[in-house]
C-alpha positions in Angstrom: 16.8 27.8 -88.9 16.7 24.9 -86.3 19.9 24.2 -84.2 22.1 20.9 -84.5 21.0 18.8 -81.6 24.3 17.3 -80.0 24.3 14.2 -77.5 26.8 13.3 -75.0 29.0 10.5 -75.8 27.4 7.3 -75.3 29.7 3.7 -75.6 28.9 0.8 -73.8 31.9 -1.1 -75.6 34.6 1.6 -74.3 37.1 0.4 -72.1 39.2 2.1 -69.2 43.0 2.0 -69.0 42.4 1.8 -65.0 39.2 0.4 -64.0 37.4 2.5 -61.6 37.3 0.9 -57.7 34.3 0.9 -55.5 35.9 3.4 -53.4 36.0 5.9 -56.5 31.8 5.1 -56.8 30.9 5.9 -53.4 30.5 9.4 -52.4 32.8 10.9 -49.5 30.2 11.8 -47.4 27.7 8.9 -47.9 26.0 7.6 -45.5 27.3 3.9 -45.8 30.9 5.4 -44.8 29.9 6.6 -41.1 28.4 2.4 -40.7 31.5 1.2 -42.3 33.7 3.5 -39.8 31.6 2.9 -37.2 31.2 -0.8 -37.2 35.3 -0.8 -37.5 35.5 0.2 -34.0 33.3 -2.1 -32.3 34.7 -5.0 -30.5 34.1 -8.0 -32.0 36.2 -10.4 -30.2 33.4 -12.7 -28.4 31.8 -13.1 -32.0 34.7 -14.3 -33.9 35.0 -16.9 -30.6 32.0 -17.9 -31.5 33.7 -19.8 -34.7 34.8 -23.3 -34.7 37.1 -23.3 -37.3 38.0 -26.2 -40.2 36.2 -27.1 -43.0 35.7 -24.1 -45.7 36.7 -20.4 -44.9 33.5 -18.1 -43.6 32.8 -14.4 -44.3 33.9 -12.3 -41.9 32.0 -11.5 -39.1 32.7 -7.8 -39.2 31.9 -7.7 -43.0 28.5 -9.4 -42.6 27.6 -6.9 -39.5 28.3 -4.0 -41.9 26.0 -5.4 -44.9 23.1 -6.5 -42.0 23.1 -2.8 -40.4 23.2 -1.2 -43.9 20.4 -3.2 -45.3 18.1 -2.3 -42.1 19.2 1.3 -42.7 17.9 0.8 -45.8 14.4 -0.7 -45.0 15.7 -3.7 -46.7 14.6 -6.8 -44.1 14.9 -10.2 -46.2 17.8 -11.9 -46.8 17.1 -12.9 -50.4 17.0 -9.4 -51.3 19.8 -8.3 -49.3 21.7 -11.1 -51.7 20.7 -9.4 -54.3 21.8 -5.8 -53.5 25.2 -7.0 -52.5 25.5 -8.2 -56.6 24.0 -4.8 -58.0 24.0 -2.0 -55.5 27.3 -0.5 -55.3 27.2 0.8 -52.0 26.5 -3.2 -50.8 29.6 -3.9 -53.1 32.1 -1.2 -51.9 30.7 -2.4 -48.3 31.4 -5.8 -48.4 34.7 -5.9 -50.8 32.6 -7.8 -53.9 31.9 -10.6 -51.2 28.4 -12.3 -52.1 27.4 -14.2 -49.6 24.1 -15.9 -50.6 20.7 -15.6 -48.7 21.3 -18.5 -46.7 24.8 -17.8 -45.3 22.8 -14.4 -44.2 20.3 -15.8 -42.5 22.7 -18.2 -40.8 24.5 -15.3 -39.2 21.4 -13.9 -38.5 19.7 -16.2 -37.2 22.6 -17.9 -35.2 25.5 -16.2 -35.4 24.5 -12.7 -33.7 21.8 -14.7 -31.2 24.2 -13.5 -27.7 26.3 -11.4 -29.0 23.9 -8.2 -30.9 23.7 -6.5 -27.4 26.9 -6.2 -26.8 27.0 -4.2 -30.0 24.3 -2.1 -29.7 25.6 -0.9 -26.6 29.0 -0.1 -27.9 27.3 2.0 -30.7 25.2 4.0 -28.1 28.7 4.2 -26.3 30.2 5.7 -29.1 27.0 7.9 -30.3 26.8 9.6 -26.3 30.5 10.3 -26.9 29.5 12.2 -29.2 26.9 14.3 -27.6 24.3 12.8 -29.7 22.6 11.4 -27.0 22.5 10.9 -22.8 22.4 8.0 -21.0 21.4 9.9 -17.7 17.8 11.2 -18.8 15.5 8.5 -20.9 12.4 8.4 -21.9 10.0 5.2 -21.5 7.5 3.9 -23.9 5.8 0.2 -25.8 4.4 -0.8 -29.1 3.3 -4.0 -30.6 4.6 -5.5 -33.9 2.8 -8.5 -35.2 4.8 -11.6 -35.4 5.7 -14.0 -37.9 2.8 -16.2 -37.2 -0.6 -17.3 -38.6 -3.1 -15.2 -37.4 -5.9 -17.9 -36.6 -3.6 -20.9 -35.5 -3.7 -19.6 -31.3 -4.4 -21.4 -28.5 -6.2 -19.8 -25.6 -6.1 -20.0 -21.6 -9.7 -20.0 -21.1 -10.6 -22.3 -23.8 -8.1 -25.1 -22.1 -10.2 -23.9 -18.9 -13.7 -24.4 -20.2 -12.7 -27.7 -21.6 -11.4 -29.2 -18.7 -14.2 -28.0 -16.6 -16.7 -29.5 -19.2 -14.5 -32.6 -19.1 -14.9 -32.7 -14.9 -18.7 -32.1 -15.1 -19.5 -34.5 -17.7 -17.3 -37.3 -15.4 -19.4 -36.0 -12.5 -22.5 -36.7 -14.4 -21.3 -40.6 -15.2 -20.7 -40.9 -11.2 -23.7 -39.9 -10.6 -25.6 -42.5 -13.0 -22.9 -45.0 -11.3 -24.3 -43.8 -7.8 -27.8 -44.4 -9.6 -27.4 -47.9 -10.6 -25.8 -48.9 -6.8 -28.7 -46.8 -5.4 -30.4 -50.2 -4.1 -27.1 -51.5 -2.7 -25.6 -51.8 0.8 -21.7 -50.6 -0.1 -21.7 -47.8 -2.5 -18.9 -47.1 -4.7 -16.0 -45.0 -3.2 -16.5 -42.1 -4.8 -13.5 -40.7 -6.7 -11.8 -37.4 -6.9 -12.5 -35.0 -9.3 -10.4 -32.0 -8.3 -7.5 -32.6 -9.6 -7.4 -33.4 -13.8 -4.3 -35.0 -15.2 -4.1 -37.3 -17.9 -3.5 -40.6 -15.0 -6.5 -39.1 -12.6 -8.8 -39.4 -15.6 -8.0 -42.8 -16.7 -8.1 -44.3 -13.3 -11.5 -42.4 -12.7 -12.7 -44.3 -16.0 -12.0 -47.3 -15.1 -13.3 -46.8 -11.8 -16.4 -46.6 -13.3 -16.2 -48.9 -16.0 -15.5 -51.7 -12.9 -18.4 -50.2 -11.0 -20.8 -50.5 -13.9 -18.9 -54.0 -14.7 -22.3 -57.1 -15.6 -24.8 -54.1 -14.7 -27.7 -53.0 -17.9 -26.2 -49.6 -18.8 -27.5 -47.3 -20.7 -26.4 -46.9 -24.5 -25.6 -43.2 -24.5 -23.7 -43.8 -21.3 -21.5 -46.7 -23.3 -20.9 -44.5 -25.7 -19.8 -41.6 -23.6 -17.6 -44.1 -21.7 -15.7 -45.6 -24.7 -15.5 -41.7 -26.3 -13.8 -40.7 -22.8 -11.2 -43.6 -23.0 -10.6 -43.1 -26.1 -9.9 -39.0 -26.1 -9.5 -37.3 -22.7 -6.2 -39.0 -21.2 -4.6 -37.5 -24.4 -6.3 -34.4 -24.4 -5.7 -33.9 -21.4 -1.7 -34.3 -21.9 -1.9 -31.9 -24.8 -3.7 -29.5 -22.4 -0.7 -30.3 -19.7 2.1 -29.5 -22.8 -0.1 -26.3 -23.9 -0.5 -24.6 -20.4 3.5 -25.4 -19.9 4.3 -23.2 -23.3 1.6 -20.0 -22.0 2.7 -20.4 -18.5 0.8 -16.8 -17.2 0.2 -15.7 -20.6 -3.7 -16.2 -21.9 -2.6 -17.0 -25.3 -0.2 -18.3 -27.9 0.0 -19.0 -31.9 0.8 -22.4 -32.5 3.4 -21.3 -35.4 5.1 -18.6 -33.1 4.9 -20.3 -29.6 6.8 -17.3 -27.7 4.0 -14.3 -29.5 0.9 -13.7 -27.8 -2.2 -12.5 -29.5 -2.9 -8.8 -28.4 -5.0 -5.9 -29.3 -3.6 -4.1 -31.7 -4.2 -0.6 -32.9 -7.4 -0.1 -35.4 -7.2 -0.4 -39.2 -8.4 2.2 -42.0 -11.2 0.8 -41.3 -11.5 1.5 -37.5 -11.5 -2.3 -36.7 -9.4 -3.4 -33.9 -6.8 -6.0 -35.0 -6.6 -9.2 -32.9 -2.6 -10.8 -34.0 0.1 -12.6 -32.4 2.3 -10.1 -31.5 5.2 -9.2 -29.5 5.7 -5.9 -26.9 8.6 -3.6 -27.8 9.9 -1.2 -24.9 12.3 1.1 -25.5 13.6 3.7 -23.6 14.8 6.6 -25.9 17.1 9.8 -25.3 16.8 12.8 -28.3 15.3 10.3 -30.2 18.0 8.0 -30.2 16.7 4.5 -28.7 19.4 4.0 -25.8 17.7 0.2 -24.5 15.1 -1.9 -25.8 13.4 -5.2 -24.5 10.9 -7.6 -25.6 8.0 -9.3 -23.5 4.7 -11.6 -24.0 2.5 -9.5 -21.9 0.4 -6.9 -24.0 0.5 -4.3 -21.0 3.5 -2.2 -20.0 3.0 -2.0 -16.3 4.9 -4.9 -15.1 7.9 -4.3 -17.9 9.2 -1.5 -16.1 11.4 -3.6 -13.7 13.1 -6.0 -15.9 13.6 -3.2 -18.8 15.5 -0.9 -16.3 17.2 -4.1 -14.8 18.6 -4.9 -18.9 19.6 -0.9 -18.4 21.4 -1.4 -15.3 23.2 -4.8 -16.9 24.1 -3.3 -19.7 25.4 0.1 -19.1 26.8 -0.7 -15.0 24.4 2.5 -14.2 21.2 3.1 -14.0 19.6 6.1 -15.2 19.1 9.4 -13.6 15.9 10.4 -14.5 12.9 8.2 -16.0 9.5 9.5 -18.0 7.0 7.0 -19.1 3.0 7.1 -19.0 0.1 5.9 -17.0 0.4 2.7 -18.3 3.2 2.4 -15.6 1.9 4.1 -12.8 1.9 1.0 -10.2 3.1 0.9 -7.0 5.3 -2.0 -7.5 6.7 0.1 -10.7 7.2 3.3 -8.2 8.8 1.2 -5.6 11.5 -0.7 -7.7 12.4 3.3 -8.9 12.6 4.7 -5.6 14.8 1.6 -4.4 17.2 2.5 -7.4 17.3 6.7 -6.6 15.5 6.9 -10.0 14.1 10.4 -10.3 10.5 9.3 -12.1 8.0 11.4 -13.5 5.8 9.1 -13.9 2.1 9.2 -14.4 -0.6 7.2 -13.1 -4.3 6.2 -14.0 -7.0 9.1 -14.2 -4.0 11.7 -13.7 -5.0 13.6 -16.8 -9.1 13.0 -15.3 -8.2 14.7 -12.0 -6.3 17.8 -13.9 -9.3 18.4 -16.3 -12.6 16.9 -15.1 -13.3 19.2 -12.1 -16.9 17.5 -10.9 -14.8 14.0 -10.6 -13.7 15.9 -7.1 -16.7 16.4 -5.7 -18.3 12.9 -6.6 -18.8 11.5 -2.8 -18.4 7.7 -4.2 -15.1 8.4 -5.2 -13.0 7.0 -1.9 -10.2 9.6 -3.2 -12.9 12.6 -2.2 -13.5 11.8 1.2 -11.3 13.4 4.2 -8.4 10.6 5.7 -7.6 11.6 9.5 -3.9 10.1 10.3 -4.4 10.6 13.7 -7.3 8.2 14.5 -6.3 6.2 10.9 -10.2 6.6 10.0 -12.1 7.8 6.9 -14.8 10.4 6.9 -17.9 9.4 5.1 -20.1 12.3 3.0 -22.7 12.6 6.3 -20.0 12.9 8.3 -19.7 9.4 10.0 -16.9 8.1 10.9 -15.1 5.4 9.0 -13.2 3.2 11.2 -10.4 0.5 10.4 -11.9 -3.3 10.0 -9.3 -5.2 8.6 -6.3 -5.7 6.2 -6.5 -7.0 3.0 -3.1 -8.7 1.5 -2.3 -10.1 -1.9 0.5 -10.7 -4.3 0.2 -9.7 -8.1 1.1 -11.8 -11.1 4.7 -11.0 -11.0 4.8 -11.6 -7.0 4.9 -8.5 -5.3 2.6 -7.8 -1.7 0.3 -5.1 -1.6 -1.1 -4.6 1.6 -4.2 -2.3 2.1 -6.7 -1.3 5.0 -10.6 -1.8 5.1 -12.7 0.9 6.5 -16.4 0.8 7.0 -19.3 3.2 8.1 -21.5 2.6 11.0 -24.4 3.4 10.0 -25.8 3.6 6.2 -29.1 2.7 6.6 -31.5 5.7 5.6 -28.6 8.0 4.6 -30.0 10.5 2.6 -26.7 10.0 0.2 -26.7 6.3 -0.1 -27.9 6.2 -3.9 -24.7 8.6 -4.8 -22.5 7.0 -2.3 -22.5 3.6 -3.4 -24.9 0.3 -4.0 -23.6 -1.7 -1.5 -26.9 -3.6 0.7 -24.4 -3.2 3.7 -22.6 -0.3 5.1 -20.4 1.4 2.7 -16.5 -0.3 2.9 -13.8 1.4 1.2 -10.2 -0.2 0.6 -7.2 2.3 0.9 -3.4 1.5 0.0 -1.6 3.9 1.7 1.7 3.3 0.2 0.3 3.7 -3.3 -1.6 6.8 -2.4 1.9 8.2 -1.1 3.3 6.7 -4.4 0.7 9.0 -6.4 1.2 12.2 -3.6 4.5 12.2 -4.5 4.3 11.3 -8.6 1.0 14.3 -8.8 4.0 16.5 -7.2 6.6 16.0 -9.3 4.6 16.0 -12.6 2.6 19.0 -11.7 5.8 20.7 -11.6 8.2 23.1 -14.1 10.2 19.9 -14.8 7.8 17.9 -14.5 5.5 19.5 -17.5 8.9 20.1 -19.8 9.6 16.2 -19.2 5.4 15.4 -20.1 5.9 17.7 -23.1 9.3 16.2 -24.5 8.1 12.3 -24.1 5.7 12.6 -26.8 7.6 14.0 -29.4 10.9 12.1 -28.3 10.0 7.8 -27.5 6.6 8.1 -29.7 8.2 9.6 -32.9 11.1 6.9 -32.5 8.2 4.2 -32.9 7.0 6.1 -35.8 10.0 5.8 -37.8 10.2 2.7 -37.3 6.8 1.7 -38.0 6.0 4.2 -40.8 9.3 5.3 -42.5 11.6 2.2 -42.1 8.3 0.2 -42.9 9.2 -2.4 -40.1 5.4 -3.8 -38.8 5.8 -7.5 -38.8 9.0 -9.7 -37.7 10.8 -11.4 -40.6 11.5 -14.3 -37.8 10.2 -16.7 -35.2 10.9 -16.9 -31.7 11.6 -14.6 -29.3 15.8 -15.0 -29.7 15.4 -14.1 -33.3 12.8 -11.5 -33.4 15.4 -9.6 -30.6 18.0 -10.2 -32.9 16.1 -8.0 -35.4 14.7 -5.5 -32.8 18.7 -4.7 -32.4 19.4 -4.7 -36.0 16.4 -2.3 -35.9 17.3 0.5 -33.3 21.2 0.1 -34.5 20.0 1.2 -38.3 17.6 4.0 -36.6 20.1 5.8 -34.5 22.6 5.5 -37.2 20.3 6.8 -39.6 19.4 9.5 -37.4 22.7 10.4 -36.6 23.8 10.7 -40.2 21.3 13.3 -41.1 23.1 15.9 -38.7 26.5 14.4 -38.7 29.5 14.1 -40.9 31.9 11.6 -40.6 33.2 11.0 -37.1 36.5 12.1 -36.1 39.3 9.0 -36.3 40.4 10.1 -33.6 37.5 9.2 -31.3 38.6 5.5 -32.1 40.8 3.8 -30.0 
């Protein structure tokens, strides 16, 4: 005998005597509560200054913070979908008190709205999270990653190309003075010969007509002709667009015409191995327990010359700078060391081939290695394989790209002729020279130290597994590879909305609510 099948009570015509609130829909301990409460006790005075007034009523600034965060949180990046989750996804709804703001008014306050002012707010957050013990702003951990920019991927201009032009465009001038100089060969008074150093869009013109006026009732050459009218016709401009292109890359060595501020850089390899040339821009952030306690952006695909003005944002930002710093060879420089020794920041700090020196034993017994070979202080000389003395020649000085001196010394051996170690020494036709910065071979004594040490191996140990798995979650988890905006403004506006929705997110999964009375 089969049983009676019974089904719950299904009516979508039955009405409520008391219509159920958002607040009834949301559970207590969601997730969306800790941003709302959060995001209540942020300051928000300098954004609401930033309104006018008149005209039509806006949404409130607080309100549209609230729905941005929560839609980050929720790997929800575009504005037209965030318009669309704030008219069917309760949690949107209860967030926002039924306000629907379109896609437009979103990306206004986006855009625009939070361009000074996200900062400020994601360093009250970290304020609030390290009262909590979630995190320290004492000990931090330094890293980079690239994510690709809004930008076409084959619209770039390039440093070198501008370079080979121009210096194609000052030959081939060359080459018409010199069939000027042909034609006046016969001639007492030769042509004053113009210069061609220096290319500007004036220099070239006048150098045209300079030899336009010397070739003026002579039988020239039909190719020549040709060249000449081409070169009136397209350098002077050219060369202004060359003048307005190296302006926008200033020390950079490229640029994508549709995202002027993102640089094209190497990024890491597809499924299919290949490396992966896009406009891009470099994230650094420094992290603490996998919370992301500062971030900065730059144009430059390396990290060693962030260091400085990513600890300076620190400083800025939170009146202090850190205790303690961790980051990888990729900024081990002297420059790097200096600035954290001139700001009592304990580093630990790698620097190139510090892992080679640790594993690779015969790399110590290589004689061509200058590293290898014995330094008297006394006498400030080297001492060569054969045991010849390496004595001072000369100083070299130079200033890097971001205009710091380095000074270093020049040492020489006597006598290299014959040596019996020459071929494994080095390939020099002259008597071996080595150049020796002192103060960066201090700079790595000291760093070798301090890494080599109990500290220093718990501090290696914890940097991978607490900046790298922050980019992880980003990357992987909240799905965030490619800027929804241009310009380097915006895109930091949504590198803030970013790191706000991780640490939040982060600190929901082992948090309840936060106490009120934490608030002031």
């Amino acid at each position: 005998m089969s049983k009676k099948v019974v089904f719950k009570p299904y009516s979508q015509n039955q009405l409520s005597l008391l219509p159920p609130s958002y607040d009834e829909l949301v559970p207590a301990k969601h997730r969306v509560r800790m941003v709302n409460q959060i995001i209540d006790c942020i300051d928000l005075k300098s954004l609401e200054k930033s309104y006018l007034g008149g005209g039509t009523s806006s949404y409130h600034p607080r309100m549209m913070l609230k729905v941005l965060i929560y839609a980050y949180l929720n790997n929800i990046y575009s504005s037209r979908k965030i318009e669309q989750a704030l008219q069917e996804n309760i949690h949107f709804m209860w967030l926002s008190g039924g306000a629907t703001p379109d896609h437009g008014t979103i990306n206004l306050f986006r855009s625009t709205r939070l361009k000074n002012e996200l900062k400020k707010i994601f360093t009250q957050v970290v304020h609030l999270l390290a009262s909590e013990g979630a995190l320290s702003l004492k000990e931090i951990y330094l890293d980079g990653t690239k994510i690709e920019a809004n930008a076409n991927r084959y619209t770039f201009v390039w440093a070198n190309s501008i370079k080979y032009h121009k210096e194609r465009m000052r030959n081939q001038l060359k080459k018409l003075w010199a069939y000027v100089e042909q034609v006046h060969k016969d001639e007492e008074q030769q042509p004053e010969e113009p210069d061609f150093e220096e290319l500007d869009a004036d220099k070239v013109q006048q150098t045209i007509d300079q030899i336009n006026h010397a070739l003026q009732g002579k039988d020239v050459d039909k190719k020549i002709s040709q060249k000449l009218k081409y070169a009136q016709a397209n350098w002077p401009k050219n060369l202004d667009k060359y003048a307005a292109q190296e302006k926008i890359l200033g020390t950079r060595n490229s640029y994508s015409r549709t995202d002027t501020d993102a640089t094209f850089m190497r990024m890491k390899d597809d499924h299919m191995k290949n490396g992966q040339l896009k406009p891009a821009y470099n994230l650094q952030a420094s992290t603490n327990n996998q919370y992301i306690v500062n971030y900065s952006l730059h144009p430059n695909p390396t990290d060693t010359t962030t260091l400085p003005k990513h600890l300076a944002q620190h400083i800025q930002d939170y009146k202090t700078a850190p205790d303690v710093l961790t980051a990888d060879a990729g900024y081990g420089s002297e420059e790097n060391y200096e600035y954290l020794q001139n700001n009592e920041i304990e580093a630990f700090v790698k620097y190139p081939y510090f892992h080679k020196e640790q594993h690779d034993k015969k790399r110590k017994l290589l004689p061509k290695l200058a590293d290898n070979l014995h330094y008297n202080p006394a006498t400030d000389s080297y001492t060569c394989p054969m045991g010849q003395t390496m004595k001072k020649i000369g100083t070299r000085h130079r200033i890097t790209q971001t205009g710091f001196k380095q000074s270093a010394d020049l040492y020489q051996a006597q006598n290299c002729e014959d040596c019996p170690v020459r071929v494994v020494c080095h390939k020099s036709k002259d008597n071996r020279t080595i150049e020796r910065n002192h103060n960066l071979i201090q700079h790595k004594a000291t760093a070798r130290e301090k890494l080599l040490s109990e500290e220093g191996i718990a501090h290696r140990k914890r940097r991978c597994w607490d900046v790298e798995a922050v980019f992880g979650n980003i990357k992987h988890n909240m799905n965030f590879k490619r800027f929804m905006l241009r310009g380097i403004e915006k895109v930091a506006i949504e590198t803030g909305l970013v790191a706000i929705a991780h640490n939040l997110k982060k600190f929901s999964k082992y948090n309840q609510l936060m106490p009120a009375n934490i608030y002031p």
